[in-house]
C-alpha positions as CSV (number, residue, x, y, z in Angstrom):
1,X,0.0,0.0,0.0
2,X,2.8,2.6,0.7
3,X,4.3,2.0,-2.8
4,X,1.2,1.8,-4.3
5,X,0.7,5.7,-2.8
6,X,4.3,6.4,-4.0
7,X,3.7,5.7,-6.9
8,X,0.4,7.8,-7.2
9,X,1.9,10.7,-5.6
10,X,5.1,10.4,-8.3
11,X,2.4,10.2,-11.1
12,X,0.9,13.7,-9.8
13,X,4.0,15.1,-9.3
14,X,4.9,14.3,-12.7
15,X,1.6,15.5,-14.5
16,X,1.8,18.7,-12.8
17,X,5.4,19.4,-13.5
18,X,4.8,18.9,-17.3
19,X,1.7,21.0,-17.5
20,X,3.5,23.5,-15.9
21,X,6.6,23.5,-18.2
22,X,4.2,23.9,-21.1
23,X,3.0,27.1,-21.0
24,X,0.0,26.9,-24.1
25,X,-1.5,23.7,-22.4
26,X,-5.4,24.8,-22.0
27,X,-6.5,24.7,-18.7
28,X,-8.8,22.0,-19.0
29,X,-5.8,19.6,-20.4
30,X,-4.6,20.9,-16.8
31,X,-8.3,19.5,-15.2
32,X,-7.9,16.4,-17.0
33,X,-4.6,15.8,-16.1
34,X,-5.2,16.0,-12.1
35,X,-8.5,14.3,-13.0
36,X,-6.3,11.2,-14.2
37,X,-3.9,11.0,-11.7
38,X,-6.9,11.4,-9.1
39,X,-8.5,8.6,-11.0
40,X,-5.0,6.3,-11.1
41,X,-4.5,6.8,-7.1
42,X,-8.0,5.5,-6.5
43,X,-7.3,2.4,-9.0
44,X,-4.2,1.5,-6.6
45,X,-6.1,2.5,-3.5
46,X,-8.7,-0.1,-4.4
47,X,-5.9,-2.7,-4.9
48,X,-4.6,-3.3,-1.6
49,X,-4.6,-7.5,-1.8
50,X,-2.0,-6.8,-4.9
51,X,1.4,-7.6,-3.5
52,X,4.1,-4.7,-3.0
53,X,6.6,-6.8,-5.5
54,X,3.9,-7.0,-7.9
55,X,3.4,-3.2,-8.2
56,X,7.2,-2.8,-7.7
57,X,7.3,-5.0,-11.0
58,X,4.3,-3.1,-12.8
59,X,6.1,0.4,-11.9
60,X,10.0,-0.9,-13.0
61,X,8.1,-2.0,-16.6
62,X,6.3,1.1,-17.2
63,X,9.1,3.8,-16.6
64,X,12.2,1.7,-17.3
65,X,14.2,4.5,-20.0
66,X,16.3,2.6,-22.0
67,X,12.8,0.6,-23.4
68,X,10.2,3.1,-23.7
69,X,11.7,6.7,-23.3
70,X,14.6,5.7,-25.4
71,X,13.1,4.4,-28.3
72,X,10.6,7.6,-28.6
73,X,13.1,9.4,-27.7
74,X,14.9,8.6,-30.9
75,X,11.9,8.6,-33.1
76,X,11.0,12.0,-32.1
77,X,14.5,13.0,-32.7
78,X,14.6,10.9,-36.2
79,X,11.1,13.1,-36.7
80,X,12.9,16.2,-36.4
81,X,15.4,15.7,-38.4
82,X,13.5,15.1,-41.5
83,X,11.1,17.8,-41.2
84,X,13.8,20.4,-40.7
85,X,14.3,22.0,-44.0
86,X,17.1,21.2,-46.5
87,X,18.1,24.8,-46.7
88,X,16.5,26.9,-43.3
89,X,18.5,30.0,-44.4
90,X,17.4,30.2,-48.3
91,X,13.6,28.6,-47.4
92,X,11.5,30.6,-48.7
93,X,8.6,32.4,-46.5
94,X,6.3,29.7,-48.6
95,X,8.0,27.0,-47.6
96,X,8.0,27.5,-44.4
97,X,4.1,27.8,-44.2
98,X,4.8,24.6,-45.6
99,X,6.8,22.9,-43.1
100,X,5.0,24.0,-39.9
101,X,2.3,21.2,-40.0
102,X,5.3,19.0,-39.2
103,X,7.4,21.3,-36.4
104,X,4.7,22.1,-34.5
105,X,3.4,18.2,-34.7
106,X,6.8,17.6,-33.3
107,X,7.2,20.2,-30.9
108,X,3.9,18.4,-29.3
109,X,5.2,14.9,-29.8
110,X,8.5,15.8,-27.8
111,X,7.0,17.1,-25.1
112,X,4.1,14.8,-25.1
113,X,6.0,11.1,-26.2
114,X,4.5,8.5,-24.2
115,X,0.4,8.7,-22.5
116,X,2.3,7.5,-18.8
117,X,4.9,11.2,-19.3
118,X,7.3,8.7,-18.9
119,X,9.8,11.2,-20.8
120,X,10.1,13.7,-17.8
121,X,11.5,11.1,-15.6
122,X,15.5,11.5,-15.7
123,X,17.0,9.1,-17.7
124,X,20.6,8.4,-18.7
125,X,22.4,9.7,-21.9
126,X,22.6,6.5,-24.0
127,X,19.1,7.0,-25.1
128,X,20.0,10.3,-26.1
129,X,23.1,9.2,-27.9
130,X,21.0,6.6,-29.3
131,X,18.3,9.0,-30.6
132,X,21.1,11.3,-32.3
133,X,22.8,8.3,-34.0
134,X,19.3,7.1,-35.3
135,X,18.9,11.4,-36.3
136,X,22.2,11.3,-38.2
137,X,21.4,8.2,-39.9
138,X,18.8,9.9,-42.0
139,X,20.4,11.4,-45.0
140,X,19.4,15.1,-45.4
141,X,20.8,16.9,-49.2
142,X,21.6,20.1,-49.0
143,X,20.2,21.5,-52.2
144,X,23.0,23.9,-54.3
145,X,21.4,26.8,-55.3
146,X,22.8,26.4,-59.2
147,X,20.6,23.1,-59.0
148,X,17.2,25.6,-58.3
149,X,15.0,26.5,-61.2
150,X,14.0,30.0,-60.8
151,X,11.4,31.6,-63.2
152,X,14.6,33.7,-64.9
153,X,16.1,29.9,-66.1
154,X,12.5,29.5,-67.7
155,X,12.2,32.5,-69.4
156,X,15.4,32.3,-70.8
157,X,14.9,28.9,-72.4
158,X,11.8,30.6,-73.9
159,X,14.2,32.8,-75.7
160,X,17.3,30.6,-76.4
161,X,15.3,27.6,-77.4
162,X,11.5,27.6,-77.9
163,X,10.3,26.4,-81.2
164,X,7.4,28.7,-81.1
165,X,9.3,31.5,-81.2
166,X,12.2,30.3,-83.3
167,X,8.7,29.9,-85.6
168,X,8.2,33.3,-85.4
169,X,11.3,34.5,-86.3
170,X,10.9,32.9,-89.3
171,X,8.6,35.0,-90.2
172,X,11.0,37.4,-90.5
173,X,12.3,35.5,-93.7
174,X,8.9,35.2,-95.2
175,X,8.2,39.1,-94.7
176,X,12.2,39.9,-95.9
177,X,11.2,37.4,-99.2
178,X,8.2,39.0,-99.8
179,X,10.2,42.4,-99.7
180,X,12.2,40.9,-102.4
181,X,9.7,39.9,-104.5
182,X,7.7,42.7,-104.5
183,X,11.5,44.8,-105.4
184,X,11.6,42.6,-108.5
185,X,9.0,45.1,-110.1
186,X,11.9,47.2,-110.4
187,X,14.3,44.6,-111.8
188,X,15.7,45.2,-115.3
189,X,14.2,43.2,-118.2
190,X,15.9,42.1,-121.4
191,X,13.8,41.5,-124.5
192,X,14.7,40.2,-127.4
193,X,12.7,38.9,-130.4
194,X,13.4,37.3,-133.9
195,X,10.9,37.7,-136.4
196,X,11.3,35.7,-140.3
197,X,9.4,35.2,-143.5
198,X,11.4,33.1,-145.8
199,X,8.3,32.7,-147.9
200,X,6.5,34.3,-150.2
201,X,6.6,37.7,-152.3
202,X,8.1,39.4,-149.5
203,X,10.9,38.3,-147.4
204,X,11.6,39.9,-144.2
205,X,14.3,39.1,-141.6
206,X,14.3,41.2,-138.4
207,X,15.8,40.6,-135.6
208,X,16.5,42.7,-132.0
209,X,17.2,42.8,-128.8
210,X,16.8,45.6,-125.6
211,X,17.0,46.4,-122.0
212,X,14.0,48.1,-119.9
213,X,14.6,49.8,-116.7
214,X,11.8,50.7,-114.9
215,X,12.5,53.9,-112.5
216,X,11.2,54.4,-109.0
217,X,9.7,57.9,-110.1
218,X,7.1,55.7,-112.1
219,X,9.2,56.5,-115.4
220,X,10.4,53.6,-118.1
221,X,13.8,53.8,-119.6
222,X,14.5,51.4,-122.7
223,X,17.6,51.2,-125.1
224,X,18.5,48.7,-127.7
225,X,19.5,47.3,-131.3
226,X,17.5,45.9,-133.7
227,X,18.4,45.0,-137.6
228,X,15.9,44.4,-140.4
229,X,16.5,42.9,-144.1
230,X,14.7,41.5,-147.1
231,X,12.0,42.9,-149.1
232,X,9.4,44.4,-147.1
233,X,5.7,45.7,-148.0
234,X,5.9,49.4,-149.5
235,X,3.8,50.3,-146.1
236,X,5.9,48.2,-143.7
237,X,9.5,50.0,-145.1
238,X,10.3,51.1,-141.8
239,X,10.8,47.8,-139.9
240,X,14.0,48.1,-142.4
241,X,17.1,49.5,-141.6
242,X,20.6,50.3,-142.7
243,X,23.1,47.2,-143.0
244,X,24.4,47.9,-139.5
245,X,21.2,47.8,-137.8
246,X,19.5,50.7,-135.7
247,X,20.3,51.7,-132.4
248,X,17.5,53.6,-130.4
249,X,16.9,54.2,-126.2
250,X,13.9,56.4,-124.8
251,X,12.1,57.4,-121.8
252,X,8.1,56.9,-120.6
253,X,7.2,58.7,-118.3
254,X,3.6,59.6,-116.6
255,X,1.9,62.6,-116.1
256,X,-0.9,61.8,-114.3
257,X,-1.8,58.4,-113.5
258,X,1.3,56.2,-111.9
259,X,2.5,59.9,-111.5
260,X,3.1,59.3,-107.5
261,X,2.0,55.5,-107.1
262,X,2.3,52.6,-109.4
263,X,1.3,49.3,-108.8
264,X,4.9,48.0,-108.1
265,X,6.0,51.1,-105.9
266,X,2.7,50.0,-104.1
267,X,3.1,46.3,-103.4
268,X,7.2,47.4,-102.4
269,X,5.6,49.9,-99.5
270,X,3.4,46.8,-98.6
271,X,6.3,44.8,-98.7
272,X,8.1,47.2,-96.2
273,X,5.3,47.8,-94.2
274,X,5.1,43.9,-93.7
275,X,8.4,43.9,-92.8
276,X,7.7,46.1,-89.9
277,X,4.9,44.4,-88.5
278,X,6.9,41.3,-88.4
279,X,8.8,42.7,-85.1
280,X,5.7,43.3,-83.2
281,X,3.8,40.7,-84.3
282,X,7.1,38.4,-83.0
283,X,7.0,40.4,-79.7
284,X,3.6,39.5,-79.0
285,X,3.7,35.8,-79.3
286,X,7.1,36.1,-76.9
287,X,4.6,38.0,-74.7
288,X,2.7,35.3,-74.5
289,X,4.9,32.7,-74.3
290,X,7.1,33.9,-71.4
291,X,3.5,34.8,-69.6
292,X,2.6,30.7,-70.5
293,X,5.9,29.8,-69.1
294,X,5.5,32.2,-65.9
295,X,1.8,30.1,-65.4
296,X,3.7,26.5,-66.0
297,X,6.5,27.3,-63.5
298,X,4.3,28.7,-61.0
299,X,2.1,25.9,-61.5
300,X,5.0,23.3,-60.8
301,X,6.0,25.1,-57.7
302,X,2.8,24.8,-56.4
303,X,2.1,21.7,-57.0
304,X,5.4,20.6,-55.4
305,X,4.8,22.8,-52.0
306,X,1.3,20.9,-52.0
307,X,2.7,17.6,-52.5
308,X,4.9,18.3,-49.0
309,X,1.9,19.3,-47.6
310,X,0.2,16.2,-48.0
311,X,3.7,14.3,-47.1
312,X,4.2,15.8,-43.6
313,X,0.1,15.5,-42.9
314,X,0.6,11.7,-44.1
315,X,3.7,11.7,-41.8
316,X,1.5,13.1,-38.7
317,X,-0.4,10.1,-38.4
318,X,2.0,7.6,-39.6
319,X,3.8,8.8,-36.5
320,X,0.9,8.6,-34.4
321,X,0.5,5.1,-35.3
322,X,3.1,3.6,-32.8
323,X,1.6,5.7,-30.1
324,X,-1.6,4.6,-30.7
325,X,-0.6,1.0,-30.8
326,X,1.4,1.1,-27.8
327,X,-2.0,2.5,-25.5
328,X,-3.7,0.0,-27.4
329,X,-1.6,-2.8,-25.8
330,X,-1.4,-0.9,-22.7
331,X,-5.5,-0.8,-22.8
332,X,-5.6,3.1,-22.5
333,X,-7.4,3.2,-25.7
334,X,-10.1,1.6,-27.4
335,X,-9.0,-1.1,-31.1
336,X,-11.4,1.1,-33.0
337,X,-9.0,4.3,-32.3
338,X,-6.2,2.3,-33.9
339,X,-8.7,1.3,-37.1
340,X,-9.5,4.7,-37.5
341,X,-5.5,6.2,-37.6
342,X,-5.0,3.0,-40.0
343,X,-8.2,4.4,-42.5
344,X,-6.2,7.9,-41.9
345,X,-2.9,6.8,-43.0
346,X,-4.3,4.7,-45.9
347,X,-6.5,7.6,-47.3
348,X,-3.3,10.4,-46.5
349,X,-1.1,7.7,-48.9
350,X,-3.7,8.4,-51.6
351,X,-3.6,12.1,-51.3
352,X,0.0,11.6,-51.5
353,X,-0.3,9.4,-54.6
354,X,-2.3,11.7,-56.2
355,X,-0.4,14.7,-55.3
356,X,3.0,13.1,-57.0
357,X,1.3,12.9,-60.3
358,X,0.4,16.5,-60.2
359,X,3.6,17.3,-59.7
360,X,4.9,14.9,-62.3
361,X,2.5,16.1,-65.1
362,X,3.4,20.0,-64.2
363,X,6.8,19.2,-64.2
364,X,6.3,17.9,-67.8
365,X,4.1,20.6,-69.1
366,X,7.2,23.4,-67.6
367,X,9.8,20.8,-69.4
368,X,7.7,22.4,-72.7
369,X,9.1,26.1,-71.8
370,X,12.3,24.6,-69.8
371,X,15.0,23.9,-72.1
372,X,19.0,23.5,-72.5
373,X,20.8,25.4,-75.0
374,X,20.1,22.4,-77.4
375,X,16.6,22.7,-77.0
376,X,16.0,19.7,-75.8
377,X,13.1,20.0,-72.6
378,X,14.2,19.7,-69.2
379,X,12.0,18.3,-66.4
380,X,12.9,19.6,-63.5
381,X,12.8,17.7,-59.8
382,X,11.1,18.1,-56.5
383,X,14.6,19.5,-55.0
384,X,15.0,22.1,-57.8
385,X,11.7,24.1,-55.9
386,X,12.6,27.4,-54.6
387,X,9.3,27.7,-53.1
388,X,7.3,31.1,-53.4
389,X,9.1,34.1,-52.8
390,X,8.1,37.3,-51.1
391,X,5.2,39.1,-52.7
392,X,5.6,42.2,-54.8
393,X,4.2,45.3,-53.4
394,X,2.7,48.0,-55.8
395,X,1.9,51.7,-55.1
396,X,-1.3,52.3,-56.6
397,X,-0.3,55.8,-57.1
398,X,1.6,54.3,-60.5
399,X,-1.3,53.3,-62.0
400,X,-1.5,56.0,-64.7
401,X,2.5,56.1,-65.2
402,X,2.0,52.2,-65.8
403,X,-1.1,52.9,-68.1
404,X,1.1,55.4,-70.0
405,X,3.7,53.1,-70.4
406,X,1.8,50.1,-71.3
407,X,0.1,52.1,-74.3
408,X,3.3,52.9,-75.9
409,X,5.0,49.7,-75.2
410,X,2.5,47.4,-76.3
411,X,2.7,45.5,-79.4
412,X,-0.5,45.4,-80.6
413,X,-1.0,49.3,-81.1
414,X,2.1,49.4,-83.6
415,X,0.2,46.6,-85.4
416,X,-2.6,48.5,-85.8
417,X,-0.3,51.4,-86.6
418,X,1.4,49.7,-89.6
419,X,-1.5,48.2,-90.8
420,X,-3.1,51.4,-91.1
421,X,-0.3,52.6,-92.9
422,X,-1.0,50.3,-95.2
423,X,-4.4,50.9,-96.2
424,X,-3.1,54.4,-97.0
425,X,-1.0,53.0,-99.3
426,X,-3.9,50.7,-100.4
427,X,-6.3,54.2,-100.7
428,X,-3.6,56.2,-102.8
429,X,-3.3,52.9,-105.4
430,X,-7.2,53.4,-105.4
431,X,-7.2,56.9,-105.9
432,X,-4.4,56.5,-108.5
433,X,-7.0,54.5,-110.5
434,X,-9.2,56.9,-110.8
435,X,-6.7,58.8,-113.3
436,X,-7.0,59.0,-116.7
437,X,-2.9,57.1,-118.4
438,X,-1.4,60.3,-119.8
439,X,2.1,58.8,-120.6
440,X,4.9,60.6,-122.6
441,X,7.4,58.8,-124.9
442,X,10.6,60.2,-125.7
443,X,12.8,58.1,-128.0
444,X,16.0,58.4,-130.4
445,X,17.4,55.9,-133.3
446,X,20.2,56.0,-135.4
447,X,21.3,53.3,-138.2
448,X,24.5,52.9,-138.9
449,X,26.3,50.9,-141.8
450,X,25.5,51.0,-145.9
451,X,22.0,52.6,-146.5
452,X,19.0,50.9,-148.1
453,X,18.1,53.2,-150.2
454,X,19.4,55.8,-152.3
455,X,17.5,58.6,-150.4
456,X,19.7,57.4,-147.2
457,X,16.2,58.2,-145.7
458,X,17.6,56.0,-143.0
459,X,21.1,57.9,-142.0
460,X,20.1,61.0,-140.4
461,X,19.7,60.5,-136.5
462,X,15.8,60.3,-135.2
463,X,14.1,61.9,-132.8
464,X,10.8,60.5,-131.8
465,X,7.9,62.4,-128.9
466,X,4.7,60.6,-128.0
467,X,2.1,61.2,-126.1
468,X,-1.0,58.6,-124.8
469,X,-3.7,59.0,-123.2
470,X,-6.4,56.8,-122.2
471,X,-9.0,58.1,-119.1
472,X,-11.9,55.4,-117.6
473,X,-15.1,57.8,-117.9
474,X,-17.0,56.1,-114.6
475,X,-14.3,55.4,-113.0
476,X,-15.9,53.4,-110.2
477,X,-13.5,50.9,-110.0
478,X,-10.8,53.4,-108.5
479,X,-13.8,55.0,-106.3
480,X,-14.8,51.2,-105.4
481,X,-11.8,50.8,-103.3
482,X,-11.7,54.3,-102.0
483,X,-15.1,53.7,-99.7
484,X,-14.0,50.2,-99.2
485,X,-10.4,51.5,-97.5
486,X,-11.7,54.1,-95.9
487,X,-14.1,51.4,-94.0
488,X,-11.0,49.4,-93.3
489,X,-9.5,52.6,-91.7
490,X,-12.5,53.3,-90.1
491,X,-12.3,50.2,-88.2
492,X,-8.7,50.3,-87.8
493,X,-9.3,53.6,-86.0
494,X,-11.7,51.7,-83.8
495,X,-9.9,48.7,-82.5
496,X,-7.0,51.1,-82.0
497,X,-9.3,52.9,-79.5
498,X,-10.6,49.9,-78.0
499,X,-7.4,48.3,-77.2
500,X,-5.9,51.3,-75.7
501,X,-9.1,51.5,-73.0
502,X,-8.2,46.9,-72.9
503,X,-4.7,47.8,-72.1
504,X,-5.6,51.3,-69.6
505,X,-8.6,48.7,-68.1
506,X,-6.0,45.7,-68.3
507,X,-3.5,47.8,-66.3
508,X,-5.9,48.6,-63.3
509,X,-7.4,45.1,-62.8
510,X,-3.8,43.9,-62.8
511,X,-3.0,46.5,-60.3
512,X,-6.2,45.3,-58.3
513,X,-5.1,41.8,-58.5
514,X,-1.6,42.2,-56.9
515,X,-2.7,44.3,-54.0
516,X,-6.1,41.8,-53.2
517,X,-3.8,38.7,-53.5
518,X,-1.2,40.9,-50.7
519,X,-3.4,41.3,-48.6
520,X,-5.3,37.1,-49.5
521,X,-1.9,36.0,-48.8
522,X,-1.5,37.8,-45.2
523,X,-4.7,36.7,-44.3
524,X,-3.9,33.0,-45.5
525,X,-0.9,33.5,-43.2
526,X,-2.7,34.3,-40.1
527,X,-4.9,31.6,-41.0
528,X,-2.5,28.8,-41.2
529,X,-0.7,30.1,-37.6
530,X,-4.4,29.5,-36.1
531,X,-5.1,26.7,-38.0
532,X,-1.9,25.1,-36.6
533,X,-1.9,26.5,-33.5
534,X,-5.5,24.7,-32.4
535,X,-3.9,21.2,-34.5
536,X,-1.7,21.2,-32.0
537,X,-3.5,22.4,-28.8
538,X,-5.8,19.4,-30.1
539,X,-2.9,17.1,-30.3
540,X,-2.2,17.8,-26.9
541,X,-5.5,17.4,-25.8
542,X,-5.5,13.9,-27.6
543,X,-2.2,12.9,-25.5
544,X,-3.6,13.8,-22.7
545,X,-6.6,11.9,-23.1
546,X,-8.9,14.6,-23.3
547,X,-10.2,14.4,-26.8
548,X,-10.3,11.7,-29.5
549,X,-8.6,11.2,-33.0
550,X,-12.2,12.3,-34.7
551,X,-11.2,16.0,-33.4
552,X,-7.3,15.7,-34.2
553,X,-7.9,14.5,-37.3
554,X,-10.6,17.5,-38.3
555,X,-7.9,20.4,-36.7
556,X,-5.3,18.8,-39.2
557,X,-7.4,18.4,-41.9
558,X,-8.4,22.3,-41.4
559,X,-4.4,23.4,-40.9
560,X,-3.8,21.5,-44.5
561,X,-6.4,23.4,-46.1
562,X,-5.3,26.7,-44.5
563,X,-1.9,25.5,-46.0
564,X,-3.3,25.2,-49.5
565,X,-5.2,28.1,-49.4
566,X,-1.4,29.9,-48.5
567,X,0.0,28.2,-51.6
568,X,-3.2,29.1,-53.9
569,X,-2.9,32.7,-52.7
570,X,0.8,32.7,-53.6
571,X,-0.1,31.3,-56.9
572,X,-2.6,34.1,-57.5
573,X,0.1,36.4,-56.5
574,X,2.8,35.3,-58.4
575,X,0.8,34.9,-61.7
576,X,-0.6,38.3,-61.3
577,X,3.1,39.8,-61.5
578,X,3.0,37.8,-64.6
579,X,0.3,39.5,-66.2
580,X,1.6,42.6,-65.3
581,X,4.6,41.8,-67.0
582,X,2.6,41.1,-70.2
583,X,0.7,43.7,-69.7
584,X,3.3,46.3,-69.7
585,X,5.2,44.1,-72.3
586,X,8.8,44.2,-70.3
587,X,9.8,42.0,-72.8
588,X,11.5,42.6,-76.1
589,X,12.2,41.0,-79.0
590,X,16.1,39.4,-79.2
């Protein structure tokens, strides 16, 4: 009987101690706690026909160290160890969110390892040596920072090595052909011609040949040499020249129509013009493929801080599970509070399971954008992570400055731009058509060798001046296109209007975005302390035998989702910085 109260009055001592070593225990885990030791001395009081060696026998097998302090002992240091981080000075705000589920689970665990306290009875150092040695035998990599992925490695495969883009600069070639093509109006042409009639009453050779160079100004200039012999027609006598041939070289040139635009000075502005729209054009796809790649890295990094979540939740009550078994054996608890933790762990593997393969396919969609300098993708690993960095702050007070910048930076306008130029040219081709062809010719010939004739009608140096004209009386074809370009500038003028209000209405929402998903992401952070903070009140409580694993499980389950919402919110974050960077179209074209 006197051990028996010994031993009662050790237990109280020992509850008490504890609670009052651990400042955040509630005060009813304090009530229970002398409720249980109140409850254990009356359980020995009513035992007095039990023999003093077989309590002394009961009380050497619950609080003997090296068997049951020891070994939790060394799983609650083995515990620590792995849910320390890899890299505590570069972790990442995010990341640590992350990790708290697990420090604060074993925090509790340390103080609270066995349901008997057993761990605040002095023990010896071997189980301590014994829990380090277990600690260091869990291997820990220090991550290198060259081995993280960081958005600026992402971006920069976008521009080294992404086959969209290396598309688009193709496009460059196509415009520059076109260019060419459309110069070849101005190329110059050789003619040449060979015209015989062996047969008949009259017998004509001729034969020439001549160059055609057609000027800028909308002017032609032709020269050649051109010989003709036989017996010609009495009305055909001047397609024959002196025994040397003829020599002659001119000039057309327009006075009115194709005065100041030509068909081939018209398709060489296009040409041009085209060229120019190219570099925009090619800046807007990168836009949009660095923003793509921002949303796929982001994506992945979120995905990865989720699949840790669910790890150190599944690791919770994996490590609860020895507990749980060792108060079933000792009868403290009921079988079904053992089922329960099993149908826990089972259903946290599948979370886990199904966390991996987001990761996996995100990590395959950012290998898409994530690329070496031979292009080929790169899938990147859990450990290349950084986790989510600080948010951005914005002064709203740079709205407008933004606005003004995003107007004149933005692609799209100086499309719009060019292609109205364009359709000017496109109007003055149509305007040109509704000319009337007044063309001048100006040529001079001279033949040269013996003469034909007698008269040498063919010696004396020629001078030749022409002039054509030819006017469409309706003209409606010219007018036709006017109205129909001047609609197309109509609505070029339009969409130029609308999508400086997109970008000035793009600009503010972006703006709205980053400072909502600030101030989301402080509130998720206060969230997550609370969540976790009550998880491990409750854990305590559950130690302690003052609530059940219906409750524990519920406070975790609610401190993971606080976690996730922490990880969505930085996702928001961080992919409105993205748009902004679109948005104000930071990036330009290599």
């Amino acid at each position: 009987m006197a051990r028996t109260r010994k031993l009662t009055a050790l237990l109280m001592l020992l509850a008490l101690g504890c609670a009052s070593s651990r400042g955040r225990t509630s005060a009813t885990s304090n009530e229970t706690t002398k409720a249980g030791a109140a409850e254990i001395a009356d359980a020995h009081s009513d035992a007095d026909d039990e023999s003093a060696s077989t309590v002394a026998s009961r009380q050497e097998t619950r609080f003997r160290p090296e068997s049951a302090s020891g070994r939790e002992a060394a799983a609650v240091a083995g515990r620590l160890a792995r849910s320390q981080p890899r890299n505590e000075a570069a972790a990442p705000p995010a990341a640590a969110a992350v990790r708290e589920i697990s420090l604060t689970a074993s925090e509790d665990e340390a103080d609270d390892a066995s349901p008997n306290r057993a761990d605040a009875i002095p023990v010896e150092p071997a189980p301590a040596d014994a829990a380090a040695k277990d600690a260091e035998e869990i291997p820990v990599r220090e991550v290198p920072r060259a081995d993280v992925l960081v958005l600026d490695d992402v971006i920069g495969g976008v521009y080294t090595s992404f086959p969209l883009l290396q598309a688009a600069f193709f496009s460059r070639n196509v415009a520059a052909g076109d260019q060419i093509a459309a110069q070849g109006g101005f190329d110059l042409k050789l003619k040449a011609a060979s015209e015989t009639g062996p047969t008949g009453y009259y017998e004509t050779y001729r034969h020439s040949a001549g160059m055609l160079q057609p000027l800028y100004n909308g002017a032609d200039v032709f020269a050649g040499y051109r010989v003709g012999r036989g017996y010609y027609q009495p009305w055909y006598l001047e397609r024959q020249t002196n025994d040397g041939g003829e020599f002659k070289a001119g000039v057309v040139i327009p006075f009115a129509r194709n005065r100041s635009i030509d068909e081939r000075r018209a398709n060489l502005w296009r040409a041009e013009y085209d060229v120019q729209i190219v570099e925009p054009e090619i800046q807007s796809q990168l836009i949009s493929f660095v923003q793509d790649a921002s949303y796929a890295y982001w994506d992945w990094v979120s995905a990865v801080d989720k699949l840790r979540i669910a790890e150190r939740v599944l690791s919770l009550a994996v490590d609860r599970t020895e507990r749980i078994e060792s108060q079933v054996e000792a009868g403290l608890i009921d079988p079904p509070e053992l089922t329960d933790n099993l149908r826990l762990v089972a259903e946290r593997r599948g979370y886990v399971a199904v966390a991996t393969r987001m990761v996996r396919e995100k990590a395959v969609k950012l290998s898409l954008f994530s690329r070496d300098a031979a292009g080929a993708p790169l899938v990147p690993t859990i450990e290349q992570s950084p986790g989510f960095p600080e948010p951005h702050v914005v002064d709203p007070e740079l709205v407008g400055v933004d606005s003004t910048l995003a107007i004149g930076a933005r692609p799209e306008l100086r499309t719009l731009a060019l292609t109205r130029r364009k359709y000017e040219v496109d109007f003055q081709q149509a305007r040109n058509d509704t000319r009337a062809n007044v063309d001048g010719v100006l040529a001079g010939s001279q033949d040269v060798g013996a003469p034909t004739s007698s008269k040498r009608d063919k010696s004396q140096f020629e001078t030749e001046a022409s002039i054509f004209v030819e006017a469409p009386l309706q003209r409606r074809k010219g007018y036709g296109k006017m109205q129909a370009i001047e609609g197309k500038i109509a609505q070029v003028n339009a969409k130029t209007r609308m999508v400086e209000d997109k970008i000035v209405a793009e600009v503010q929402a972006v703006y709205a975005a980053l400072i909502a998903t600030v101030e989301q992401l402080h509130q998720a952070r206060l969230a997550v302390k609370y969540a976790e903070d009550l998880a491990a009140r409750e854990r305590q409580n559950f130690e302690l035998g003052a609530s059940d694993l219906l409750k524990v499980t519920l406070r975790e389950q609610y401190a993971a989702e606080s976690a996730l919402k922490q990880i969505e919110a930085h996702q928001q974050h961080q992919n409105a910085r993205a748009d902004y960077r679109a948005i104000l179209a930071q990036d330009g074209v290599p």
